[in-house]
VOGU-3710 file (C-alpha; in Angstrom, 3 decimals, decimal comma):
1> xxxxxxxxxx> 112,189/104,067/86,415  110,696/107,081/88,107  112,543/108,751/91,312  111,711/109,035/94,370  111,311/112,572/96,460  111,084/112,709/100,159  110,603/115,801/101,869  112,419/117,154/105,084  110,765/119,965/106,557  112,677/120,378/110,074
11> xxxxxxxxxx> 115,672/121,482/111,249  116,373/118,407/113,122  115,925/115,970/110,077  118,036/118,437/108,081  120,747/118,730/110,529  121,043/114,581/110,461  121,796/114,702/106,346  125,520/116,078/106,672  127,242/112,785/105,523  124,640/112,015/102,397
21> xxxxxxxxxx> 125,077/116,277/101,288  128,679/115,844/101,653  128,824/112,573/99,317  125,997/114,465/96,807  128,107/117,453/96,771  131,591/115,031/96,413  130,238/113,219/93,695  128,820/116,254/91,852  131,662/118,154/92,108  130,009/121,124/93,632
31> xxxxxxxxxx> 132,114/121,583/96,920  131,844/125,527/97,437  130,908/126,598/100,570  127,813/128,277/98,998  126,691/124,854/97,930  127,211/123,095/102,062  125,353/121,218/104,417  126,430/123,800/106,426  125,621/126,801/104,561  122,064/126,053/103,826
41> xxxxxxxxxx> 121,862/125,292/107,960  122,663/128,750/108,371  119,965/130,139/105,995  117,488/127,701/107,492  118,277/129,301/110,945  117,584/132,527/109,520  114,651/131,821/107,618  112,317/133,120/110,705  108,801/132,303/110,754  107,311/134,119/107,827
51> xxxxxxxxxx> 108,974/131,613/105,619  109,382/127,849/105,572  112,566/126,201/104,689  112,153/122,616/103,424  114,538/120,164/101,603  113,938/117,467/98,465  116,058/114,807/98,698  115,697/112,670/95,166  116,921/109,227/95,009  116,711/106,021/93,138
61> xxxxxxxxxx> 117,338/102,143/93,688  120,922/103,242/93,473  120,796/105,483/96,275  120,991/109,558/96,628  121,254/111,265/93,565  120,428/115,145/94,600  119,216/117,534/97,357  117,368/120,609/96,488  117,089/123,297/99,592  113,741/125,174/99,156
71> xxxxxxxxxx> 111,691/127,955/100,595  108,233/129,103/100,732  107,412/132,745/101,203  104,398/135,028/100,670  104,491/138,536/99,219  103,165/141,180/96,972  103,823/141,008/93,494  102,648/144,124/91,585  100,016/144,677/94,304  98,456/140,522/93,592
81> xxxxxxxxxx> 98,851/138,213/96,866  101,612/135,820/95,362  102,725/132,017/97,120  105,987/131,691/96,438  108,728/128,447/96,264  112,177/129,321/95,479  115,886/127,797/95,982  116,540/128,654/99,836  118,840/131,292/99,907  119,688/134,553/102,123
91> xxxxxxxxxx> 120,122/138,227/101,228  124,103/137,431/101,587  123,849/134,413/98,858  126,304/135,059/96,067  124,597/132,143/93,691  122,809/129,211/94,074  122,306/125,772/92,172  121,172/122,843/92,224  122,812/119,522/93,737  122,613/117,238/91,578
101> xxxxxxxxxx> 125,032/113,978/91,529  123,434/111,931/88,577  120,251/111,660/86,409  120,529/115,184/85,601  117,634/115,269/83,042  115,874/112,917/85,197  116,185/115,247/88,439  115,093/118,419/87,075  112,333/116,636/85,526  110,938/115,613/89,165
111> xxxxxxxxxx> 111,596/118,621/90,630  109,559/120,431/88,230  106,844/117,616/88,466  106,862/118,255/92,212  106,440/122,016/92,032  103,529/121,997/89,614  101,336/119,421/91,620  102,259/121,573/94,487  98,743/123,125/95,772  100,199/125,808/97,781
121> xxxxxxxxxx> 102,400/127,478/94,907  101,709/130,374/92,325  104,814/131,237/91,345  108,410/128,711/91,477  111,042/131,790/91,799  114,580/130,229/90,838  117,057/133,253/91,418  120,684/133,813/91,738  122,046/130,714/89,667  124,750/131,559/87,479
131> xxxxxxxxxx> 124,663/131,746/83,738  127,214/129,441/83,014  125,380/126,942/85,038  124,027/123,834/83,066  121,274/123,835/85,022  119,666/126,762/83,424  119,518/124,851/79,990  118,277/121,816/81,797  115,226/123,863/83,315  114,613/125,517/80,025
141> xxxxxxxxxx> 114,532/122,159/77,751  112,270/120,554/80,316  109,698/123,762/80,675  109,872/124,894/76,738  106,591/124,630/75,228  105,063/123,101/78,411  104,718/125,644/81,384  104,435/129,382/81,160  107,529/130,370/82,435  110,322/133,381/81,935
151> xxxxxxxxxx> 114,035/134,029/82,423  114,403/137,643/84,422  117,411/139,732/85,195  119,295/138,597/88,173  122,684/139,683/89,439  126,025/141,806/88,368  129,064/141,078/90,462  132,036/142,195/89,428  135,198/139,840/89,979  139,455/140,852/90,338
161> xxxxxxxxxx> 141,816/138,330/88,108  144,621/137,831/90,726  147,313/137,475/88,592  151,325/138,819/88,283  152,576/140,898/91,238  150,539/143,977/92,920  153,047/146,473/91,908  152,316/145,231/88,233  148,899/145,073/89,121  148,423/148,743/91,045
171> xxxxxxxxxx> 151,350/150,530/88,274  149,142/149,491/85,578  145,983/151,574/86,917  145,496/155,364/85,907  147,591/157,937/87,296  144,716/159,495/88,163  143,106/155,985/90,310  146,748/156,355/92,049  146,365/159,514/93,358  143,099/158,789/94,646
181> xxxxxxxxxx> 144,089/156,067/96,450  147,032/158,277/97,997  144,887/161,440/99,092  142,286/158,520/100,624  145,549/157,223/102,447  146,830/160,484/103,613  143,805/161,948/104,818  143,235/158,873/107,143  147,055/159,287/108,140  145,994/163,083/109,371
191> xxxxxxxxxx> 142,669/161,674/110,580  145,000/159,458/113,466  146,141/155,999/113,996  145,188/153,451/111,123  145,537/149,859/111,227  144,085/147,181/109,419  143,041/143,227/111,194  142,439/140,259/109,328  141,082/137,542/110,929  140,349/133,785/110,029
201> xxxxxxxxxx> 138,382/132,931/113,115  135,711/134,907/115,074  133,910/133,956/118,004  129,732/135,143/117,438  129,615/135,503/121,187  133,119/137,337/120,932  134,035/141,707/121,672  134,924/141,569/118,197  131,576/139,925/116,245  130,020/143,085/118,485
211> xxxxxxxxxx> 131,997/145,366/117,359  131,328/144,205/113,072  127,741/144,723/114,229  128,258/148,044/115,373  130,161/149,521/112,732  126,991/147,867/110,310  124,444/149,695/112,859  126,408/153,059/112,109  126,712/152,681/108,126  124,504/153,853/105,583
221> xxxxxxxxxx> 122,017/151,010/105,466  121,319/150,780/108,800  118,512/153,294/108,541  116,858/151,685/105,601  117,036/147,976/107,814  119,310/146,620/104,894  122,352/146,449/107,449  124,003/143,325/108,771  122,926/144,729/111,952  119,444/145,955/111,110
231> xxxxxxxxxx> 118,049/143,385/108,588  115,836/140,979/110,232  117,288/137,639/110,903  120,838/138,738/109,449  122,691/138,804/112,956  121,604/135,022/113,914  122,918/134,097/109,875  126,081/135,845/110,895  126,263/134,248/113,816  126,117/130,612/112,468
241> xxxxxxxxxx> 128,120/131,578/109,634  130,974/132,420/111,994  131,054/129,557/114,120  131,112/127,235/110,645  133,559/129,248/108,864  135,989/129,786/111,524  136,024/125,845/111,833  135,957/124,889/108,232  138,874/128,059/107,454  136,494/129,755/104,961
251> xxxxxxxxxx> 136,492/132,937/107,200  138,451/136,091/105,974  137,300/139,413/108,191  138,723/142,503/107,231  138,847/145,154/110,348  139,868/148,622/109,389  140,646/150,968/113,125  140,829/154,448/113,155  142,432/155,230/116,336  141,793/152,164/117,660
261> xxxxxxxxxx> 138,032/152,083/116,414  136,252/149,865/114,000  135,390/152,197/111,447  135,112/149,913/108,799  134,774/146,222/107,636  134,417/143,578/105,212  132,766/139,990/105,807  134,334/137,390/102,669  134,418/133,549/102,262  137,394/131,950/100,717
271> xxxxxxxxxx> 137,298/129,030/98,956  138,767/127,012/95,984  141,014/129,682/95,310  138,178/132,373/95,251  137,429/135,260/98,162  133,902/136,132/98,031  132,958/139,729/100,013  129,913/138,640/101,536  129,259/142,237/103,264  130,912/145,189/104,037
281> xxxxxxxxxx> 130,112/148,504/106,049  131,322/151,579/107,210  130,732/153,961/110,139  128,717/156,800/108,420  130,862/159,703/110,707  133,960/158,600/109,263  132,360/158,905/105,530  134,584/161,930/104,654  137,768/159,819/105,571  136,750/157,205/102,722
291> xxxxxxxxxx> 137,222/154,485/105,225  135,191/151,556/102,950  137,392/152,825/100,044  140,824/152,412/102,069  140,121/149,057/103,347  139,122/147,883/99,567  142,305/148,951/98,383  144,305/147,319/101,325  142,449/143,920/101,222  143,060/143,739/96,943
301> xxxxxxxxxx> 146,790/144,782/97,646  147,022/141,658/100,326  145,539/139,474/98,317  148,014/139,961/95,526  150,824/139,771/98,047  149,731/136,233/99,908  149,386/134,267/96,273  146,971/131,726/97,670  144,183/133,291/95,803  143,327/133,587/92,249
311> xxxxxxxxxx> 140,267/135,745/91,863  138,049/138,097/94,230  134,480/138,508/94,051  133,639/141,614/94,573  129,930/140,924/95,598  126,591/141,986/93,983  126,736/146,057/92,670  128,318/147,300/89,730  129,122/151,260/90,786  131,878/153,058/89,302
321> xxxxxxxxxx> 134,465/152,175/92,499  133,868/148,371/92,504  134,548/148,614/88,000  137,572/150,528/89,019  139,248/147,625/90,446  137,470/144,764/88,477  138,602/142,477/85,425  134,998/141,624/84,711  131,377/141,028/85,671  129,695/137,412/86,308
331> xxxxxxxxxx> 126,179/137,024/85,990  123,037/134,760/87,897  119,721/134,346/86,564  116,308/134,020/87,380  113,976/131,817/86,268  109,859/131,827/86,801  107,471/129,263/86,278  103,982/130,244/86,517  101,430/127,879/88,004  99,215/126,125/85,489
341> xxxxxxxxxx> 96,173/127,572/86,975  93,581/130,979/85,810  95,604/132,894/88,472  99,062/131,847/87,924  98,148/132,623/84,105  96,674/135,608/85,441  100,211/136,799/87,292  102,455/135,887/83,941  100,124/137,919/81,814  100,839/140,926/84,238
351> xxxxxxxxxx> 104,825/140,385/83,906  104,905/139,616/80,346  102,246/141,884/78,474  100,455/144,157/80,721  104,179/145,886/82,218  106,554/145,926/78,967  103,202/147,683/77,175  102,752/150,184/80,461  106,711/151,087/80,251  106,391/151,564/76,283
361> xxxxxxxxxx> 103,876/153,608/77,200  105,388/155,836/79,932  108,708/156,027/77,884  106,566/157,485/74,654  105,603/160,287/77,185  108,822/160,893/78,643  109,823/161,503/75,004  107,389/163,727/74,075  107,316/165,590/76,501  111,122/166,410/75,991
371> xxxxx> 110,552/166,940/72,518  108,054/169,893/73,544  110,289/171,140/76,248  112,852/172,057/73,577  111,045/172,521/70,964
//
């Protein structure tokens, strides 16, 4: 018996579904916050009008069986005009996957099915689900030997075990980490007054929400309009975020003051055990004080203390100081399906021949021409 799809394309019809995602998402099993009603109504809010949020729900005589959050975006790919449907997400999205309470095989299938008779489509861009995910094998058995399709590099986050006591935990790190942390420590001890906030509840319209925002207007990103504060459509996602959080008791927000100033800060969700660090910033004048690196090390030493959490997700980024504290990595994937078309054959011939042969090519160079400059 085939499925059936309907599509949901406004806010107000998505906004009614709360009770059927939270039975999907009951029955499936997938009850993170990243997976919500609520979540994806954040995202949709920030979606803004160059792209278009939409929603599948799939059912059967039996009743619901998934809901699949979409978006359609335009943008260059390689310097070719690309249409573009992918799982809705934000920049802030840890992972993403698929909600599907029964007829697995059966979903995917229809989903795929949906996207391919899709007119206004080039490219289906599935990014940020995790590798461990069984919906990756189910979207590779159904598009192997069918579709022209590819699985691309997605995400690195590195992830803290919490586990034994943080005097085990912090003893067992190099002298030389140690010391680190204790010059960090003491310099911010010269520097004035240090304290450090947590809060589980924050009002969007509240001094404090301001104040996040303008230690993310003063850090690093800002500039390059990457920043919580300067990315389009991030401060109305933060917004909603913090009104559903505070209410559902996902929200952790770390608050580090220097003399009674937010110089630094760090945005998580907790959840089934897990803290995810969503975002976090630091006032570039106060670089030289190591404020970001302070507050890391006093949020990881918490976290160890309160022993209602067993693992901390570090967020997307693998440099040296993030490894330093990390038991491991955890990885996402993306997947591409090409449109069956000349152009969508066109675009997959670009990714899969045309670039590996050009960076074969530019690396035999770059070799050669070190092999001349010491020969």
């Amino acid at each position: 018996m085939s499925l059936n799809i309907r599509r949901i394309s406004t806010l107000e019809e998505f906004r009614s579904l709360g009770p059927v995602w939270s039975e999907l998402a009951n029955e499936s099993g997938q009850t993170s916050p990243f997976l919500s009603h609520e979540w994806f109504q954040c995202c949709w809010i920030a979606a803004g009008s160059e792209r278009q949020p939409e929603l599948l729900l799939i059912d059967d005589s039996t009743g619901p069986l998934a809901a699949i959050p979409l978006i359609r975006w335009r943008e260059k790919m390689h310097g070719f005009p690309v249409r573009l449907l992918g799982l809705a997400e934000c920049p802030d999205t840890p992972f993403i996957d698929l909600l599907i309470a029964g007829k697995h095989d059966e979903v995917v299938s229809s989903f795929l099915e949906y996207a391919r008779r899709h007119e206004g489509c080039d490219l289906v861009r599935l990014r940020k689900i995790p590798t461990t995910s069984s919906t990756v094998k189910l979207l590779q058995s159904n598009l192997e030997g069918r579709r022209r399709w590819r699985v691309a590099p997605g995400e690195r986050s590195p992830y803290l075990e919490i586990t034994g006591s943080w005097s085990e935990f912090f003893n067992g790190k190099t002298p030389r980490f140690r010391k680190t942390i204790r010059n960090i420590q003491n310099r911010l001890e010269r520097a004035g007054r240090i304290s450090v906030e947590e809060h589980r509840e924050v009002d969007p319209t509240s001094p404090l929400f301001s104040e996040i925002l303008e230690v993310s207007s003063q850090s690093w990103k800002a500039d390059r309009g990457v920043a919580m504060a300067t990315m389009p459509h991030m401060p109305e996602f933060f917004r909603a975020l913090s009104q559903c959080a505070s209410r559902n008791r996902w929200l952790r927000l770390w608050v580090l003051r220097l003399n009674g100033r937010a110089v630094a800060m760090e945005y998580q969700i907790q959840a089934l055990g897990v803290v995810h660090a969503l975002r976090s910033d630091y006032a570039l004048d106060a670089r030289e004080l190591s404020p970001g690196a302070y507050l890391n090390f006093r949020i990881v030493q918490s976290l160890f203390e309160a022993g209602d959490v067993t693992r901390y997700d570090m967020g997307p980024g693998t440099n040296e100081y993030k490894l330093r504290w990390a038991s491991g990595t955890q990885e996402t994937v993306t997947i591409e399906i090409y449109r069956d078309s000349l152009y969508g054959r066109l675009l997959n011939a670009v990714e899969t021949k045309a670039l590996p042969m050009a960076r074969q090519w530019r690396d035999r160079v770059r070799s050669s021409d070190q092999q001349e400059a010491h020969a």
